[in-house]
C-alpha positions in Angstrom: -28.5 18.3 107.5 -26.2 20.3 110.3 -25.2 16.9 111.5 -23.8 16.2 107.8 -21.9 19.9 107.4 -20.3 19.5 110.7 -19.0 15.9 109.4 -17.9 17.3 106.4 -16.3 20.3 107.9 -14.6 17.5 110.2 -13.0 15.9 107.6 -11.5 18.5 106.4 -9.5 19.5 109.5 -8.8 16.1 110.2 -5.7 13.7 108.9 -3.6 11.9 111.0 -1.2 9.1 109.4 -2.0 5.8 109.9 1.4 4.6 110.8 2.0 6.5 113.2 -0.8 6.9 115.4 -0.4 2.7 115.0 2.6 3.0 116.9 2.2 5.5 119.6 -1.4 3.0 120.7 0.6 0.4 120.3 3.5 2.0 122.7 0.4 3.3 124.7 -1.1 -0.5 125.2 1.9 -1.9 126.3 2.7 0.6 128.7 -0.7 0.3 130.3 0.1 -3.5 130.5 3.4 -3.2 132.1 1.5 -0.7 134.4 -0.9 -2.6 135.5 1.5 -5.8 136.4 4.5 -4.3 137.0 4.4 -0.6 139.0 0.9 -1.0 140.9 0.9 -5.0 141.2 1.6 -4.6 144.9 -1.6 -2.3 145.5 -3.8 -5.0 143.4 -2.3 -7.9 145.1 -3.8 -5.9 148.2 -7.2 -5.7 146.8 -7.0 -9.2 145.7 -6.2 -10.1 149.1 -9.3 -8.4 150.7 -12.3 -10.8 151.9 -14.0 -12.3 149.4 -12.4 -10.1 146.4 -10.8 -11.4 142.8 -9.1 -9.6 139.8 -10.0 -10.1 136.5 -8.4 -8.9 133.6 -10.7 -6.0 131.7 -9.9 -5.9 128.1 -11.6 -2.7 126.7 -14.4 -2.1 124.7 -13.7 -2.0 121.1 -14.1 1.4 119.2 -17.1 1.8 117.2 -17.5 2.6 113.4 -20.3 4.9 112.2 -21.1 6.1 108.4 -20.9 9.7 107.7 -24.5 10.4 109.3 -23.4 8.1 112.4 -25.3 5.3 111.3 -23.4 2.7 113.4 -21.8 0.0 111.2 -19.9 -1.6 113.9 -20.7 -1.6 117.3 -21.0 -3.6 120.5 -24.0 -4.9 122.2 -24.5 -7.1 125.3 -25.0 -10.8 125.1 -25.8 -13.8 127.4 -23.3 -16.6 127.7 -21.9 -19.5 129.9 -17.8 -19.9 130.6 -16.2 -22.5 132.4 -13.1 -22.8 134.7 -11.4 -25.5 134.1 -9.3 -25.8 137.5 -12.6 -25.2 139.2 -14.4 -27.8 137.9 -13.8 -31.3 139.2 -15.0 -32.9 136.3 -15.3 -31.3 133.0 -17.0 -34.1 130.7 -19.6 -34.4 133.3 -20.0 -30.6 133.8 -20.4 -30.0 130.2 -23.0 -33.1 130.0 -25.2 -31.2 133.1 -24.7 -28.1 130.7 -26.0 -29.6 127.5 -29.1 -30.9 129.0 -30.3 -27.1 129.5 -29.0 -25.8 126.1 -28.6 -26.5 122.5 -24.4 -27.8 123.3 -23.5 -30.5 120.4 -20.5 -33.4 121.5 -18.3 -31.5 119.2 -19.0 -28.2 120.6 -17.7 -29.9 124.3 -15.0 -31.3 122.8 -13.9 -27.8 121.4 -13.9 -26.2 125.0 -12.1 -28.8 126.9 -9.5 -28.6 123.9 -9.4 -24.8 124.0 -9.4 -25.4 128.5 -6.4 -27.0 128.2 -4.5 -25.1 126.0 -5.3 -21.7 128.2 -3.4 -20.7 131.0 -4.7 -21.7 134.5 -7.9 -20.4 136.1 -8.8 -18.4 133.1 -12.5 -18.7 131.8 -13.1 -20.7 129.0 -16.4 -19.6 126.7 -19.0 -22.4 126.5 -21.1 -20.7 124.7 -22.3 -17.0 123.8 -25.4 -15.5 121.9 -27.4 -17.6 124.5 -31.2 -16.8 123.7 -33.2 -15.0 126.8 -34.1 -18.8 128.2 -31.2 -20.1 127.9 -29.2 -17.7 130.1 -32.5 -18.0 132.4 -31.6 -21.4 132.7 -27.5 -20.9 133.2 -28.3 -18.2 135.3 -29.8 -20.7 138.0 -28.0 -23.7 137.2 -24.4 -22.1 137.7 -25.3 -21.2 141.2 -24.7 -24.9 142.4 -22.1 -25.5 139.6 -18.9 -25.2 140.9 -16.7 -23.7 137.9 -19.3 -22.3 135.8 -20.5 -18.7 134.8 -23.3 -17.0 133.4 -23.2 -13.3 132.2 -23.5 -10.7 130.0 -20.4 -9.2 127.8 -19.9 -6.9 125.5 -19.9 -8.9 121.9 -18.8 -7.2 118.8 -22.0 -6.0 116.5 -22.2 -5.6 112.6 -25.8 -4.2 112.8 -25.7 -3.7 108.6 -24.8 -7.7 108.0 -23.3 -8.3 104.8 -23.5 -4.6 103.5 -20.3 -3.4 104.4 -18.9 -6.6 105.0 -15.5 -6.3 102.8 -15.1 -2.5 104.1 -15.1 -3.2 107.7 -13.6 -6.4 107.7 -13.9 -8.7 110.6 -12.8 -9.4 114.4 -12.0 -13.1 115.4 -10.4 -14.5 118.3 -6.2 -14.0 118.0 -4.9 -16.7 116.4 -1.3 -17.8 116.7 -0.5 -16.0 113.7 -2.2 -12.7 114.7 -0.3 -13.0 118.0 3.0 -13.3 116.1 1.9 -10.2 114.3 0.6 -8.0 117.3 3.7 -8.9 118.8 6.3 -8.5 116.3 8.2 -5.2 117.4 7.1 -6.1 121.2 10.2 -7.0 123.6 9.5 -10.6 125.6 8.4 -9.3 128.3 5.5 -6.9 126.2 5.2 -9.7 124.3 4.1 -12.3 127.1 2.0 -9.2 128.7 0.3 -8.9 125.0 -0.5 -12.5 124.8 -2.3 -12.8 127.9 -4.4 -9.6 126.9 -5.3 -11.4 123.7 -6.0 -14.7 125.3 -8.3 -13.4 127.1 -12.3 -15.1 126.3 -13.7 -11.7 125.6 -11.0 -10.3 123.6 -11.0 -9.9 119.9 -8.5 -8.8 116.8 -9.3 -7.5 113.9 -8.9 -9.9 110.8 -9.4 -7.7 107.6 -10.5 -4.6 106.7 -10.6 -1.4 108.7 -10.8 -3.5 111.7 -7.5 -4.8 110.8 -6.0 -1.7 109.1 -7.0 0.7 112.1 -6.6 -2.2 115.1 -4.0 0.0 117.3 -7.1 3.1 117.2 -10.0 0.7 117.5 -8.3 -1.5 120.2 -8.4 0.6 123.5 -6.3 0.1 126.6 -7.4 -2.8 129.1 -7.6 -2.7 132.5 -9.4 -4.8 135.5 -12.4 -6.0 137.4 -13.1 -6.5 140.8 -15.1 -9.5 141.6 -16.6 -10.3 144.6 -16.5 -14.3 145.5 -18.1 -16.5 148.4 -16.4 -18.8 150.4 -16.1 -21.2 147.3 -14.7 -18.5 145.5 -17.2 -18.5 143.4 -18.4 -14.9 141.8 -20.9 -12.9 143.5 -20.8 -9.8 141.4 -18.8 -7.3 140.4 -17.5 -4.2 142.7 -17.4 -0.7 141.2 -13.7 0.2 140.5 -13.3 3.3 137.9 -9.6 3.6 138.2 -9.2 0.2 136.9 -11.6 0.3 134.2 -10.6 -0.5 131.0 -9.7 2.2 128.6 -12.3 2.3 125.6 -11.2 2.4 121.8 -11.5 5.1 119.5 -14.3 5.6 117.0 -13.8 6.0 113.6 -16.3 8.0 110.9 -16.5 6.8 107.4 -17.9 8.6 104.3 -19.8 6.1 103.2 -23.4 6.2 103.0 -25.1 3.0 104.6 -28.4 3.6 103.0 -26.7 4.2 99.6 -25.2 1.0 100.3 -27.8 -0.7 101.0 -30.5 0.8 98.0 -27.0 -0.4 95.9 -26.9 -3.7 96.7 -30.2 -4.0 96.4 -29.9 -3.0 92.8 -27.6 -5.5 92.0 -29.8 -8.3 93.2 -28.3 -12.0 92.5 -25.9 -10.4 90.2 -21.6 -10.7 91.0 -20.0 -7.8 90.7 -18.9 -4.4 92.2 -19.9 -0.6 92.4 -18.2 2.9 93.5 -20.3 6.3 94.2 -17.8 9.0 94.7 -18.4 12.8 95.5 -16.9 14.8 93.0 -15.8 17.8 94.9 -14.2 15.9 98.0 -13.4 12.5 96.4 -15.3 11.0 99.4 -16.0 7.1 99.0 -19.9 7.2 99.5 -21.1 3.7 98.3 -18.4 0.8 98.3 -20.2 -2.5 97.1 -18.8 -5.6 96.3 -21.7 -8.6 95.9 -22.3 -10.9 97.0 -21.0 -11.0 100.5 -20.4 -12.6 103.7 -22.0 -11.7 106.7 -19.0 -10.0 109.6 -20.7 -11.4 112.6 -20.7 -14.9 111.8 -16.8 -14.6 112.9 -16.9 -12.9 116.0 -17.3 -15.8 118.2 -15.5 -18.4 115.5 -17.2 -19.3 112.4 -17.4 -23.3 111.3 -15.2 -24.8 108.9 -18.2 -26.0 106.7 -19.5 -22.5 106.8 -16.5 -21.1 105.9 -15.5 -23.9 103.4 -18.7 -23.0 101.8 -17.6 -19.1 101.8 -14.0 -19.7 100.0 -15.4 -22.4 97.4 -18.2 -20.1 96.2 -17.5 -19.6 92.7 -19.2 -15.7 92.6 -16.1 -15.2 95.5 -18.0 -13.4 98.8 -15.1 -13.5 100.2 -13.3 -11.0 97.3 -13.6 -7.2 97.7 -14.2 -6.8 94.0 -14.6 -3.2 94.0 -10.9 -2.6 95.7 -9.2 -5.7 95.1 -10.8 -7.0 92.0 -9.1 -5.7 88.2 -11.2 -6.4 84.7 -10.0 -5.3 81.7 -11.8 -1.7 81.2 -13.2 -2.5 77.3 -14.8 0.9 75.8 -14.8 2.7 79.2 -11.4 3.1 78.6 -12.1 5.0 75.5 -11.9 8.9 77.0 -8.7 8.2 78.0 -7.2 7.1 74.2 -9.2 9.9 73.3 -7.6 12.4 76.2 -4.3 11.0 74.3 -5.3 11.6 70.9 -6.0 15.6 72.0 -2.6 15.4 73.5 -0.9 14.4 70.7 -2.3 17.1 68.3 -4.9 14.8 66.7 -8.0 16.9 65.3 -11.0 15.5 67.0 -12.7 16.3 63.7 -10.8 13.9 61.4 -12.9 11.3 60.1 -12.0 7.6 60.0 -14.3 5.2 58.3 -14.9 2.0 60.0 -16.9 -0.6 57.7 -16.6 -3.2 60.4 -13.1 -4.6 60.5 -9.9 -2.9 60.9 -6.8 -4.4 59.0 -3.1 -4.2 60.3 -0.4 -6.2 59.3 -1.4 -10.1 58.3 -4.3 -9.8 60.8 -7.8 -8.3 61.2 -9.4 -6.5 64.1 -13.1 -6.4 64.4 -15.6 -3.5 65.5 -18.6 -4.7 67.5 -20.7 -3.4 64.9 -20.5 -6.0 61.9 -21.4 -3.6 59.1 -19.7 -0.3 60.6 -20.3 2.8 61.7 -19.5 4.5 58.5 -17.3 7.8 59.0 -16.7 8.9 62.2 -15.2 12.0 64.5 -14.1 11.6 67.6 -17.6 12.7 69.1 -19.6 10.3 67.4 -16.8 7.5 67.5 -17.5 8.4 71.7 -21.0 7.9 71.7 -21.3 5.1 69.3 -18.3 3.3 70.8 -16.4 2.7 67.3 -13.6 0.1 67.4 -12.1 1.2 64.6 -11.8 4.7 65.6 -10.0 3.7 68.3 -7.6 1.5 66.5 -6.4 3.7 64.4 -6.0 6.8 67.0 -4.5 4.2 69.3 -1.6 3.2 66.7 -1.0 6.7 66.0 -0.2 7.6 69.2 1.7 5.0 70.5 1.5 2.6 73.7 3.8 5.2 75.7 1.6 8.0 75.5 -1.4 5.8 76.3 0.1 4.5 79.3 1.4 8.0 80.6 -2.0 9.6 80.2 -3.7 6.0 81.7 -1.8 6.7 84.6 -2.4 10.4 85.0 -6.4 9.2 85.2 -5.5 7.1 88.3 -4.7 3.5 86.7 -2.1 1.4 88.1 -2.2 3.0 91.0 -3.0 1.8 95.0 -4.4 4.1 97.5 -4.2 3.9 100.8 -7.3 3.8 102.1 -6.8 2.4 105.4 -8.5 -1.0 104.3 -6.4 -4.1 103.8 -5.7 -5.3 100.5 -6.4 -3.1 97.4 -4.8 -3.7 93.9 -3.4 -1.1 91.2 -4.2 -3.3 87.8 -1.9 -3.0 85.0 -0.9 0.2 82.6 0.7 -2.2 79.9 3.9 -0.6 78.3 7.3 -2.0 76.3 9.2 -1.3 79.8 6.5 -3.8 81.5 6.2 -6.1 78.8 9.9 -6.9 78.9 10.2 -7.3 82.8 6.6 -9.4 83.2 6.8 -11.7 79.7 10.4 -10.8 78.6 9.2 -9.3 75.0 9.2 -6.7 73.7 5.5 -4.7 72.8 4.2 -5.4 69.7 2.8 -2.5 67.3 -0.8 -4.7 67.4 -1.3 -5.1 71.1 -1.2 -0.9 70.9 -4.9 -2.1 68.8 -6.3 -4.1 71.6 -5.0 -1.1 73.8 -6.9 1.2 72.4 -10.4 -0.8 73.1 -9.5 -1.7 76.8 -8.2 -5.2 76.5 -4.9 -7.1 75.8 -3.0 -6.9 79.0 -4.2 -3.6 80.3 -6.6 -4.0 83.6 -8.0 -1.8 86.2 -10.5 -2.0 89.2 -13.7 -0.7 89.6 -12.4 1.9 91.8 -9.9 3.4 89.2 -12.8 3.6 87.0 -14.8 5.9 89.4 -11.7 7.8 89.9 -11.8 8.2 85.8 -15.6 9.7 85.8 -14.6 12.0 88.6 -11.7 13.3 87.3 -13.1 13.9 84.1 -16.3 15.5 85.3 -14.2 17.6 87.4 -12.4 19.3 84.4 -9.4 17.2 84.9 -8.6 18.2 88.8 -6.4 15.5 90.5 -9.2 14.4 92.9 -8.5 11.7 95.2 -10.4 8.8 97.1 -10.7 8.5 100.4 -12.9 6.6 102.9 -12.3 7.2 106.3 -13.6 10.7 107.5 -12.8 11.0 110.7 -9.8 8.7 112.5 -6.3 7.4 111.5 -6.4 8.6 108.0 -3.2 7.8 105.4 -1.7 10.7 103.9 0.1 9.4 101.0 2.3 11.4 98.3 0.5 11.5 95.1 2.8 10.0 92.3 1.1 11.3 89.4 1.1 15.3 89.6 0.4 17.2 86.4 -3.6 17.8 85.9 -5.5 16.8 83.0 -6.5 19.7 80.1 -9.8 21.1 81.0 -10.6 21.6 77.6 -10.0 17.9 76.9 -12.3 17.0 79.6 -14.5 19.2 78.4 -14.9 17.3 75.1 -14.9 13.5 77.0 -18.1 14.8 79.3 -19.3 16.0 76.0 -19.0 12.2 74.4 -20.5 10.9 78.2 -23.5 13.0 77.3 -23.8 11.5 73.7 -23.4 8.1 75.0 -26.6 8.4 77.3 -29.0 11.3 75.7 -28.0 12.0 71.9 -29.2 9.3 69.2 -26.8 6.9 68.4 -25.3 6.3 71.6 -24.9 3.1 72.7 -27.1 3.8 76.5 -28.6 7.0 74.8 -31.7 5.5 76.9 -29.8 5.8 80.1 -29.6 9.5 80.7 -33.1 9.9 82.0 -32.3 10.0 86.3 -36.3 10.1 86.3 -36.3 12.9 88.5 -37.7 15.2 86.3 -34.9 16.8 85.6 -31.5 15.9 86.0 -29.8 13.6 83.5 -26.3 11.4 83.9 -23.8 11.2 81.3 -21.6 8.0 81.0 -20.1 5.8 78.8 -20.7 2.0 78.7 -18.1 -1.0 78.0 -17.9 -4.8 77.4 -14.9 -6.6 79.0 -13.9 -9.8 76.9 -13.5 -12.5 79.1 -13.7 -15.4 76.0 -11.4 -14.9 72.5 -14.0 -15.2 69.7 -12.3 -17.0 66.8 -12.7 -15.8 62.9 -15.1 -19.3 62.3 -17.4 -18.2 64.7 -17.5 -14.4 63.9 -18.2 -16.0 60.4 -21.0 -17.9 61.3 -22.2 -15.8 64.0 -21.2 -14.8 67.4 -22.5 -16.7 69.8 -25.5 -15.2 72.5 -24.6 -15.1 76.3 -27.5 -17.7 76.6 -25.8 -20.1 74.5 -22.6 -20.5 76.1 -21.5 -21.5 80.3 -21.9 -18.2 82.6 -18.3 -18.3 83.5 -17.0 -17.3 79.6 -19.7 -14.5 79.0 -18.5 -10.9 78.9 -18.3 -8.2 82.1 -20.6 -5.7 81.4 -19.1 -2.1 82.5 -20.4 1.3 83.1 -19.2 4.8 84.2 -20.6 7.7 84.8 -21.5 11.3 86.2 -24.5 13.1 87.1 -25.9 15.5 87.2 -24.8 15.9 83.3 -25.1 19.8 83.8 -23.7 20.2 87.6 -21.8 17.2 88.0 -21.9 15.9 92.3 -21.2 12.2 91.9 -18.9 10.3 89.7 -19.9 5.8 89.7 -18.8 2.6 88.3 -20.6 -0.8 87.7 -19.1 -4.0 87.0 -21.3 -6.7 86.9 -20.0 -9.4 86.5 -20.5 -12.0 83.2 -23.5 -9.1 82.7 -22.6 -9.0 79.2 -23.6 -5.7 78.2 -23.0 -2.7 79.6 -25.9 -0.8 77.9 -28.3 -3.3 79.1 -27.1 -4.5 82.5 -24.1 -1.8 83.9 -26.4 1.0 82.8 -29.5 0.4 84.5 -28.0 -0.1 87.6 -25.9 2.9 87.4 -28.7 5.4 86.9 -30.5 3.4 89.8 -27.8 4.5 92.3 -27.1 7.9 90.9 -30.7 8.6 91.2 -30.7 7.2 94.5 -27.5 9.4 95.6 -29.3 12.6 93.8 -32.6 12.0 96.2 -30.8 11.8 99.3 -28.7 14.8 98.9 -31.7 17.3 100.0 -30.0 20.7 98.9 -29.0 19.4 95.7 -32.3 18.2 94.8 -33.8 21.3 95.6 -31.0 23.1 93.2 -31.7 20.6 90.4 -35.9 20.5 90.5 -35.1 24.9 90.4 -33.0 24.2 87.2 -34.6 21.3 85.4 -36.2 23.3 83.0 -32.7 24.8 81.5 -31.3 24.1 78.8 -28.2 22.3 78.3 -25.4 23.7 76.2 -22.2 22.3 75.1 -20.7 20.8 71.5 -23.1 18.2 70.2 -20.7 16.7 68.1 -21.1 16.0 64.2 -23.3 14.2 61.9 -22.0 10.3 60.8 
């Protein structure tokens, strides 16, 4: 557990700005490149001019990535493989042919390296083949001897040792493309530019494609360098001669907050379901579980991955590809709710007013419908919380008006991007007359201010947003604010969205969670038991419409998620807090086409939480001291 305070007490001292500390690597890179050709090329030509000596270009080892108990999530690892020469080999169809009889080396695969041979600049090692098994590298180990050309060794090969688990976090590497060298190179003069290139042509060297590998490449990347190789008279390698002032330069590691057994219990939980999930710690706003499902698996691109494979990948219709839980945006449905109800407070509406809901709601020519066909009778604001009224939440919704709603949506966190030093990321939409007019050229509508007020029309948000929601709410409306990288080139961003949220407000919203998931009549009130003997969770469950239901069918019955094709059922949503009485951790669930979010968001919410609770020792030990206390707080009124 010291391990874990002096992490945390780490990231608190540490935030550097990603841009930045981008450009002075990528200053540093290039000046250890011009160093190393320009201002001592006479002194290597020397050593390259020695008996029986060659210089190879070094490029570094790549900067591991470790969780917040230094778990490694990405590494490097040593593995077997065979390169060719292509200037040193007299005849390369027939040298690959000799190859091929002692490992697994398909025509296509030969065809690839004389292609790529070609297309590299002279005498630089072409990669038959890497991840050789034990016997094959045996094998290549003695046949390269009398193969003039050929190479058998080990390298350093990057390692995702969690798979698919943190695939959309960390990205990937790959091998520079043309377009990755246009990028590295961008702000480089020609002559950095031509020194770059030949770094990233380089067999062993990698970039990183998405992700933090991407985000964080100028950290991760390190500073190359060279290798002194001793050759026989054929000039074929020997070995290779220590040399520590021309080593390469490693990379930088970088710590993240996440949780890789969290992770991993959440994925789990989801089993073949689509969809996403967020765990954040309340006090630090610490990104502890990230999930997005399903995934891809990270190593399958290090050494190049196949276009069937990744054809296969992008066609997917459940999109592994997709970070869903930073990228993706649903429409929120009744999670939404506490913040039209934050609004209502705002705007001086009593949360004791009663509105009756017998099932429908009518403005205008037209008809709204609550999910519950026969009503809910009259309701408060607490009970219209817990039972998830619709028609409660149309009427407050009208009164207040879509720009309130959308000033108090965006003081929760919605429609906004953080920075988290990933790639991608998307802010949703916070729906107002302003937007309507620029996006659609319309004006707003007084009835889309209905659909507001349930979390649908136009209005979406991403799972991450709706973590951010729980937290700030169970936080007594403090500004908190994700992050995911501990230790390492951290953004430090402005936050455009200042004033605080009313504690006493919040106060009532964790009062409606709690209904939601332990008082009779909420719509998970089955939920709250963690099964800890003890601590409970409070949350608040939604239903994202994916399909319009039309008056005929709401007539003759709605039809059952069985009944109709998985892509038009509902998302089933969930967010939530726990413990209800000493709130840590703050989640949200999307799964996707779930339909319910009592049934299917719920479950796997407490899961994690419960999961999270358990591996937070101290806190466990606080809670199992405390499970016998009461709880207080309003329990709202009486339907």
């Amino acid at each position: 557990m010291s391990s874990e305070l002096d992490f945390e007490s780490r990231l608190n001292r540490r935030t550097i700005i990603t841009g930045a500390a981008g450009g002075v690597m990528f200053s540093g890179l290039v000046a250890r490149l011009v160093q190393l050709q320009l201002f001592e090329g006479e002194r290597y030509k020397e050593i390259a001019n020695e008996n029986g000596v060659k210089l190879d270009l070094a490029p570094p080892i790549r900067g591991a990535i470790y969780d917040r108990f230094g778990v490694p999530l990405a590494s490097h690892r040593q593995a077997g493989r065979v390169s060719i020469v292509r200037e040193q080999t007299a005849d390369m169809d027939a040298t690959l042919a000799e190859i091929a009889r002692h490992i697994d080396l398909p025509m296509d695969e030969r065809q690839r390296v004389i292609q790529q041979a070609r297309s590299q600049a002279s005498f630089q090692s072409t990669i038959v083949k890497s991840e050789l098994t034990y016997e094959e590298f045996a094998r290549m180990t003695l046949l390269a001897a009398d193969m003039p050309g050929v190479r058998a060794d080990m390298a350093a090969t990057r390692s995702y040792p969690r798979g698919r688990d943190l695939a959309h976090v960390l990205g990937y590497v790959a091998k520079a493309s043309s377009d990755d060298l246009s990028r590295l190179t961008e702000n480089a003069s020609p002559e950095e530019a031509s020194l770059l290139a030949r770094l990233f042509r380089h067999p062993d060297m990698r970039t990183g494609r998405s992700g933090i590998e991407r985000a964080a490449e100028t950290w991760l990347r390190g500073e190359p360098g060279f290798r002194r190789l001793e050759t026989n008279a054929a000039g074929r390698v020997i070995r290779e001669l220590e040399s520590e002032d021309l080593a390469p330069t490693p990379g930088r590691d970088i710590g993240l907050t996440i949780d890789a057994e969290l992770q991993r219990a959440a994925i789990d939980r989801f089993g073949d379901e689509s969809g996403a999930a967020v765990v954040l710690d309340i006090e630090t706003g610490a990104i502890l579980a990230f999930v997005s499902t399903p995934a891809f698996d990270p190593n399958d691109f290090v050494n190049g991955i196949s276009y069937a494979d990744y054809n296969e990948l992008r066609e997917n219709d459940r999109s592994p590809l997709y970070h869903k839980a930073y990228d993706g945006t649903y429409p929120p449905g009744s999670t939404f709710k506490m913040v039209v109800a934050t609004a209502a407070l705002e705007a001086g509406i009593n949360p004791d007013q009663r509105v009756h809901c017998n099932g429908y709601y009518r403005f205008g020519n037209r008809t709204w419908h609550c999910w519950k066909r026969g009503g809910h009778g009259n309701v408060d604001m607490h009970w219209a919380m817990k039972g998830s009224c619709d028609v409660y939440f149309y009427e407050i919704a009208r009164r207040v008006g879509v720009e309130h709603l959308a000033d108090v949506s965006r003081r929760f966190g919605f429609g906004q991007v953080w920075d988290l030093g990933l790639t991608g990321g998307r802010g949703g939409t916070v729906p107002d007359d302003a937007w309507k007019r620029a996006a659609l050229g319309e004006p707003w509508y007084e009835g889309e201010t209905l659909n507001y007020g349930i979390g649908q029309g136009y209005l979406s948000t991403s799972p991450l947003q709706l973590a951010l929601m729980s937290a700030r709410i169970a936080a007594k409306g403090r500004l908190i604010e994700p992050y995911i990288i501990g230790e390492g080139p951290r953004p430090d961003k402005p936050i455009p969205y200042a004033e605080p949220l009313d504690p006493d407000h919040m106060q009532r919203m964790m009062d409606g969670m709690y209904g939601v998931t332990s008082e009779a009549g909420g719509t998970a009130w089955r939920s709250g038991d963690l099964g800890l003997g003890g601590p409970r969770l409070a949350g608040k469950t939604g239903t994202a419409q994916v399909r319009r239901i039309s008056e005929a069918e709401r007539r003759s019955g709605v039809l059952k998620g069985e009944e109709i094709a998985r892509r038009l059922r509902d998302h089933a949503l969930f967010v939530a807090y726990a413990p209800a009485d000493d709130p840590k951790y703050a989640i949200s669930v999307v799964v996707e086409h779930g339909e319910g979010g009592s049934s299917t968001a719920a479950p796997v919410a407490r899961d994690i939480l419960a999961t999270a609770i358990k591996r937070d020792s101290r806190a466990a030990a606080r809670w199992q001291q405390t499970a016998s206390a009461p709880r207080t707080g309003n329990s709202g009124g009486t339907p």
